[in-house]
C-alpha positions in Angstrom: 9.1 22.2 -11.8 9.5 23.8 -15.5 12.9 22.8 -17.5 13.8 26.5 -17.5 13.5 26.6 -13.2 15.1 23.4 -13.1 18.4 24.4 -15.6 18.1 27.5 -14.1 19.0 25.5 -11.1 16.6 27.2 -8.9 16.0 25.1 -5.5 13.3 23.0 -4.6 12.2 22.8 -0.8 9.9 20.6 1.0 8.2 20.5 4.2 10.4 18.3 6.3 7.6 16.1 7.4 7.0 14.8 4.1 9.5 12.6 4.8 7.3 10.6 7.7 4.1 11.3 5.5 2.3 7.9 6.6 0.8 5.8 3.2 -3.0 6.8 3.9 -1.6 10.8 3.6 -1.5 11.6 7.1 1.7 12.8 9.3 2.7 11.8 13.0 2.6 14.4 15.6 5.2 17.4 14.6 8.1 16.6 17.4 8.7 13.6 15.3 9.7 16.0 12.6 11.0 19.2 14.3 7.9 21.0 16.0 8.4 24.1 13.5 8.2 21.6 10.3 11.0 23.9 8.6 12.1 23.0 4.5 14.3 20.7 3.2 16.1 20.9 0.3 15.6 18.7 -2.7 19.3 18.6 -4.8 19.3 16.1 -7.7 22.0 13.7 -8.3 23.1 15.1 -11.7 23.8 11.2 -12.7 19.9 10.6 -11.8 18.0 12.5 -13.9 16.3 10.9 -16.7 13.6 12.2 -19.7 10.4 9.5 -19.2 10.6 7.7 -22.6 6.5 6.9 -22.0 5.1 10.0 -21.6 3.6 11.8 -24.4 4.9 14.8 -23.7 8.7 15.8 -22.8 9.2 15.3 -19.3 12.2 14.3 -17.1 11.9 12.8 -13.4 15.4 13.6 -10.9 16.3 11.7 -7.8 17.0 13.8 -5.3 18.9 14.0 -1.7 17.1 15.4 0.9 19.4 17.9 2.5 19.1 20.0 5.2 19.0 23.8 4.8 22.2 23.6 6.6 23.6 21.4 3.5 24.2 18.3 5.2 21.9 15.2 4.4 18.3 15.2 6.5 18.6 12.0 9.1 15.0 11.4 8.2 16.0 10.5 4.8 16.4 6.9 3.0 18.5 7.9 0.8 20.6 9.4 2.9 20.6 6.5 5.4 22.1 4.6 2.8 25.0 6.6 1.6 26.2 6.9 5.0 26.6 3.3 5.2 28.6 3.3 2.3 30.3 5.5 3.5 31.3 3.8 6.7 31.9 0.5 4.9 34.6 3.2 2.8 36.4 4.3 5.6 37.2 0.9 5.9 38.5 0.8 2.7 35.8 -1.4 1.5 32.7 -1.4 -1.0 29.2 -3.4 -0.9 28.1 -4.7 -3.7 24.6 -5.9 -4.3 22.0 -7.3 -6.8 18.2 -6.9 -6.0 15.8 -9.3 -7.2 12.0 -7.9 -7.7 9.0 -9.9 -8.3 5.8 -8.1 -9.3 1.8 -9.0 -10.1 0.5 -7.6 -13.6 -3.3 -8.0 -13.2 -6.3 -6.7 -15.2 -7.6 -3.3 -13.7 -9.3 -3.8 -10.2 -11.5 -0.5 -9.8 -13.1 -2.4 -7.0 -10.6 -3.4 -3.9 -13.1 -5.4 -2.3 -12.5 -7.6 -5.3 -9.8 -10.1 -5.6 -7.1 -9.0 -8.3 -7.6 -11.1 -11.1 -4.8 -12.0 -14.2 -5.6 -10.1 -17.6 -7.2 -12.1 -20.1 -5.1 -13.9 -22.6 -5.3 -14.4 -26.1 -7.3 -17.3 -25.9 -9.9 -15.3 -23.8 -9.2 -17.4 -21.3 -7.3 -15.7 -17.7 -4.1 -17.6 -16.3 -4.8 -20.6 -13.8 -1.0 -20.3 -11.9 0.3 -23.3 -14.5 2.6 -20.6 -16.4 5.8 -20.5 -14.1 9.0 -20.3 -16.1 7.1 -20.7 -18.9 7.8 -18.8 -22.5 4.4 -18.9 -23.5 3.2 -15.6 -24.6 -0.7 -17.0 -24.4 -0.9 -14.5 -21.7 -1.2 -11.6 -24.4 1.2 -9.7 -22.4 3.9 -9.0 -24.5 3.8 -5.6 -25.9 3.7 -4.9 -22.3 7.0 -6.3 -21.5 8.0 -5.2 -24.9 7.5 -1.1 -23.9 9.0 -2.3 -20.4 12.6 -3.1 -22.4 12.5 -0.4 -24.5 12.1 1.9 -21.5 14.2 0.3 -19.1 17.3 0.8 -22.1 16.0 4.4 -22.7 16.3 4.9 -18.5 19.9 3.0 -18.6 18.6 -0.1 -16.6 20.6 -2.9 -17.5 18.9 -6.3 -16.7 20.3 -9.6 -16.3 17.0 -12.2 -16.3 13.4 -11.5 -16.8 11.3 -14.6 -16.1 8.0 -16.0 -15.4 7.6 -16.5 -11.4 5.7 -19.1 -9.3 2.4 -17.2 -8.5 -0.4 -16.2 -10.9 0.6 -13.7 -13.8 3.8 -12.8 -11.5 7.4 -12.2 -12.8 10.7 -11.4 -11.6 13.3 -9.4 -13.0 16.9 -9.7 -12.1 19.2 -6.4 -12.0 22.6 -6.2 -12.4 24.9 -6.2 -9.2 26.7 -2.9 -8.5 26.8 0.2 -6.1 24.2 -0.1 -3.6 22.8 3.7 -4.5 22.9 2.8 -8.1 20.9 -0.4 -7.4 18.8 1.3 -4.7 18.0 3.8 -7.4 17.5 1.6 -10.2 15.3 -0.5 -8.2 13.1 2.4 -7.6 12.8 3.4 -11.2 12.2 0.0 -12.5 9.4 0.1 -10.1 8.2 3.3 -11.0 8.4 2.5 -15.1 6.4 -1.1 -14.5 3.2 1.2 -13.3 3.5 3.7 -15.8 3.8 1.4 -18.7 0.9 -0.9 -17.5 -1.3 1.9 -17.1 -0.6 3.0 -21.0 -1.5 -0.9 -22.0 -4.4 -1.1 -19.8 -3.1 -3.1 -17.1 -2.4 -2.8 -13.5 1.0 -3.9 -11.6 1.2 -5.0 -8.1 4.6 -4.8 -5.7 2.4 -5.5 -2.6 4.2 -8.4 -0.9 1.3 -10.7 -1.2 -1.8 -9.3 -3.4 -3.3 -13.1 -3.9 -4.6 -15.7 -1.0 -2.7 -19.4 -1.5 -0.3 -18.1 -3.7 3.2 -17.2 -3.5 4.5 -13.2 -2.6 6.8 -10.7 -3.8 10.2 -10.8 -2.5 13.3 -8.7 -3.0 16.3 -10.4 -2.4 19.2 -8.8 -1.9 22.3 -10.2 -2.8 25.6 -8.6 -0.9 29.3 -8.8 -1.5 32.3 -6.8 -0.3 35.1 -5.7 -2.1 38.5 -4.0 -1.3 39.0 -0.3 -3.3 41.6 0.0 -5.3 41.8 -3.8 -5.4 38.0 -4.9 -6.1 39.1 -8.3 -4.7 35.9 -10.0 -3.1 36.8 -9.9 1.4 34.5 -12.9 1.6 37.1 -15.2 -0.5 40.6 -15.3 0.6 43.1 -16.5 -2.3 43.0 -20.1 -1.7 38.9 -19.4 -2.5 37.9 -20.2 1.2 35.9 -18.1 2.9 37.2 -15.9 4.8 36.2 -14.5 8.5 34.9 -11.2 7.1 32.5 -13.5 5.6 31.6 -15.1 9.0 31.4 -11.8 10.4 28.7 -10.1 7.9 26.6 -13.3 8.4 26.8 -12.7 11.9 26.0 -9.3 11.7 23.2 -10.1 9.7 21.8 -13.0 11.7 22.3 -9.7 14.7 20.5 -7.6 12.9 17.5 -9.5 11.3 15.0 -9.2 13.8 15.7 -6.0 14.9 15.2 -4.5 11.6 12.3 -6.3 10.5 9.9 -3.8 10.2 12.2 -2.1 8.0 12.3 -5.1 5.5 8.5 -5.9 5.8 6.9 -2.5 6.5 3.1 -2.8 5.9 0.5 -5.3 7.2 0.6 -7.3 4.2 3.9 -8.0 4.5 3.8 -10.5 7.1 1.1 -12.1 4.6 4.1 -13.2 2.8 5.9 -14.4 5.6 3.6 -15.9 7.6 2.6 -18.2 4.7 6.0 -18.8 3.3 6.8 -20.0 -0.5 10.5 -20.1 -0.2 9.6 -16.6 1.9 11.5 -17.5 5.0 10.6 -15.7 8.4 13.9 -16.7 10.0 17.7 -15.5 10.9 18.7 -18.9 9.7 21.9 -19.3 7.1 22.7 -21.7 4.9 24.5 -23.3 1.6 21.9 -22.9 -1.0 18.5 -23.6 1.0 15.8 -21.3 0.1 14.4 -22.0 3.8 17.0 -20.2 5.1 16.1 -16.2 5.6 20.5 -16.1 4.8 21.4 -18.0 1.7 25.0 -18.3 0.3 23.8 -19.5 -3.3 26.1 -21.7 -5.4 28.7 -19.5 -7.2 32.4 -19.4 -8.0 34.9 -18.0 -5.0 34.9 -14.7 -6.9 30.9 -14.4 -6.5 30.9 -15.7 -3.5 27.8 -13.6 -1.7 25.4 -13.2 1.2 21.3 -13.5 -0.4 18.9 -11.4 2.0 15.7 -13.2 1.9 13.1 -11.3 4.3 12.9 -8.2 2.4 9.2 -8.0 0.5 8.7 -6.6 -3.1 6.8 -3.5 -0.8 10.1 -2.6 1.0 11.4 0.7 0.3 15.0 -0.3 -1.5 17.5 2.3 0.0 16.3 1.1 3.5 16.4 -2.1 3.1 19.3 -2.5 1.4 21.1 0.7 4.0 19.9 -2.2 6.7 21.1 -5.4 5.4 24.3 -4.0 4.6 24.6 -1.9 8.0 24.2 -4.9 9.9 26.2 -7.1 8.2 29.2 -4.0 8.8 28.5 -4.4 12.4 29.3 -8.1 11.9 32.5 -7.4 11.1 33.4 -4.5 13.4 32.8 -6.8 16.3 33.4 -10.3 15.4 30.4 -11.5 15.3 30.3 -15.6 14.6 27.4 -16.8 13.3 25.3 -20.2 14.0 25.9 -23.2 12.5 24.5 -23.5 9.3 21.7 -25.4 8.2 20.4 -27.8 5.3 17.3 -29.3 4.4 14.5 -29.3 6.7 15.0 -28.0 9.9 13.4 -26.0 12.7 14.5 -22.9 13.6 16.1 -21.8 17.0 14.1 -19.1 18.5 17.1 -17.0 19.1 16.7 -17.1 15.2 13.2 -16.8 14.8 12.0 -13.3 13.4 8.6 -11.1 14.1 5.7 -12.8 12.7 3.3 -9.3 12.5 3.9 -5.6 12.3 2.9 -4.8 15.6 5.6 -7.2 17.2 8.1 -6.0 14.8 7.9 -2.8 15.6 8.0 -3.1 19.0 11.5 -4.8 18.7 12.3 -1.9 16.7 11.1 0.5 19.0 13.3 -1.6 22.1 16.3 -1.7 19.6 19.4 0.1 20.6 21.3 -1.4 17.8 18.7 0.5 15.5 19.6 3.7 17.3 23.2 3.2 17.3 23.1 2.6 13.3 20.1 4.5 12.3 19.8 7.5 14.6 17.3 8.5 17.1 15.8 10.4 15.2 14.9 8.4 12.4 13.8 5.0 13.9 11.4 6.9 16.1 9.5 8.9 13.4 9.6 5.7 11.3 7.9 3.8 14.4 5.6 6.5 14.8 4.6 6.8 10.8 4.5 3.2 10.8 2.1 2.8 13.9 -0.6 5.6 12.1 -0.3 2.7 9.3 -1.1 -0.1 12.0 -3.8 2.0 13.7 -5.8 2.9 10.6 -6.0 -0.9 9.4 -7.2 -1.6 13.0 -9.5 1.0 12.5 -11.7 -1.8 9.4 -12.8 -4.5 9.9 -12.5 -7.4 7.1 -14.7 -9.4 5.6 -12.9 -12.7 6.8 -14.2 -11.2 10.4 -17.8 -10.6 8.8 -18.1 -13.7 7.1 -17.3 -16.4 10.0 -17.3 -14.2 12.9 -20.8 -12.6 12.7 -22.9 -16.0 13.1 -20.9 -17.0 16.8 -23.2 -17.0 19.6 
């Protein structure tokens, strides 16, 4: 849209399909969507509109709501999913809180995707081995990169906490700073949005896929969750003594109720269950647990007034205002009903297979699909044109076949 439409406030409507617009382009059949596929109206958030600090010329980018005609927000939308959680957890008189964590690839172009990704060259000439985590080297010639990448993210009004070399091949991490869940939700979505466009200006390609690189560790997005009292901001999951508190038990056993249901909505593509099914600290399991990264729920080491709830199944891939809407509406439903959790669980263990998750997307969809608790918190609506986008996905991957399957299936008698 021009500036002068946009101050002009003129309004933006979209087909309301777009919002189940599947990732290869296509749409499910129209009843997912409302047979007539009438508009939707895009309303930015006035606190969401930012001017692109890397684009030559002046242009601004607006999150928007997707409302209905009608003016109240469209059930098929993310966004929207998400502030109505919030919203319940308010009428409580209560607040989430949450922190994301994103790891990411930066690779050298790949104009070829039958080609492995590969790491940029360094300035040694040299391309990184995977012997570089946590290291503050800078051999890896990336740092005007990550130079542009401040520089935006303070032009954009992304504060950051940590910024760090992670585990796999040329992969990093950033921490963001807790807060609102739509701030964060947000945030995270622009951070991810700013990493492509800055590569692409130094010549460089970045990867949120949940697991771009055989044998090597994936892309997560933690989410770390807290609840605090309005007016009062005191953390529910600490009670004054600095024990926890039921609430606390509650939201982990909401969460641990919750987990396999929504899995698909944490790990949405085909890859995802790359990263889960080969786990680096990527743990495919309702488990909890005092600071063990095995555990899909970790309580990590902090002060009573941090004390927090770490989501561990959601993938770098996941789209952040579901995710976070479905950790933090299941951990709500804890503590509506009382739920207890297990017992929890340090060093090596095996998990329960009441705890154990979906290991591909077909199977987690079809608990999605058989999910009433989905329905109850999601809508109708939504989880079925989700399951139906999401199966389009399933069915065109189906649809190749990989070269795994040519290389030692083809020579069997």
């Amino acid at each position: 849209m021009t500036a002068e439409g946009f101050l002009e406030g003129r309004r933006l409507q979209m087909a309301r399909g777009v919002l189940l617009q599947c990732i290869m382009g296509g749409y499910p059949p129209a009843r997912f969507y409302g047979s007539d596929d009438g508009d939707l109206a895009l309303v930015p958030d006035p606190a969401q509109i930012h001017r692109l600090p890397w684009s030559s010329q002046p242009r601004a980018l607006a999150i928007c709501d997707a409302d209905e005609l009608t003016g109240e927000s469209s059930p098929l939308s993310t966004r929207g999913q998400l502030k109505a959680v919030i919203a319940r957890y308010a009428a409580l008189g209560l607040a989430p809180v949450v922190a994301t964590e994103l790891e990411f690839f930066v690779f050298a172009p790949n104009p070829d995707p039958t080609q492995p990704f590969q790491p940029p060259l360094g300035l040694d000439g040299r391309r990184e081995d995977g012997h570089s985590a946590f290291s503050v080297s800078s051999n890896n010639g990336l740092r005007p990169f990550f130079n542009e990448v401040y520089e935006c993210m303070a032009a954009l009004g992304l504060p950051r906490d940590t910024f760090m070399h992670e585990m796999g091949v040329s992969q990093f991490e950033i921490n963001l700073l807790h807060g609102d869940p739509l701030l964060l939700a947000d945030q995270t979505l622009l951070f991810k949005h700013l990493l492509k466009e800055v590569a692409l200006k130094h010549g460089l390609t970045v990867v949120c896929m949940a697991k771009p690189l055989a044998h090597t560790p994936g892309s997560s997005m933690h989410i770390h969750q807290s609840i605090v009292e309005i007016g009062t901001g005191r953390n529910v999951f600490s009670d004054k003594a600095g024990e926890p508190t039921a609430t606390f038990r509650h939201f982990i056993g909401g969460q641990q109720a919750g987990l396999a249901d929504f899995t698909a909505l944490f790990a949405p593509n085909v890859n995802s269950y790359q990263r889960l099914c080969h786990p680096f600290a990527s743990p495919n399991n309702a488990c909890w647990s005092h600071d063990n990264r095995a555990a899909g729920l970790r309580i990590p080491a902090s002060s009573p007034v941090a004390r927090r709830v770490e989501n561990r199944l959601p993938g770098a891939d996941a789209n952040p205002y579901l995710a976070i809407a479905a950790s933090l509406a299941s951990g709500l439903y804890g503590i509506e009903n009382k739920l207890e959790p297990s017992e929890p669980i340090q060093g090596e263990f095996v998990v329960p297979d009441n705890l154990s998750l979906p290991c591909t997307l077909h199977a987690a969809l079809e608990r999605l699909k058989r999910s009433q608790l989905a329905k109850e918190l999601f809508g109708k609506e939504f989880i079925e044109g989700y399951i139906a986008s999401k199966t389009m996905e399933l069915t065109s991957f189906f649809d190749e076949i990989t070269p795994w399957e040519r290389r030692v299936l083809a020579a069997q008698a």
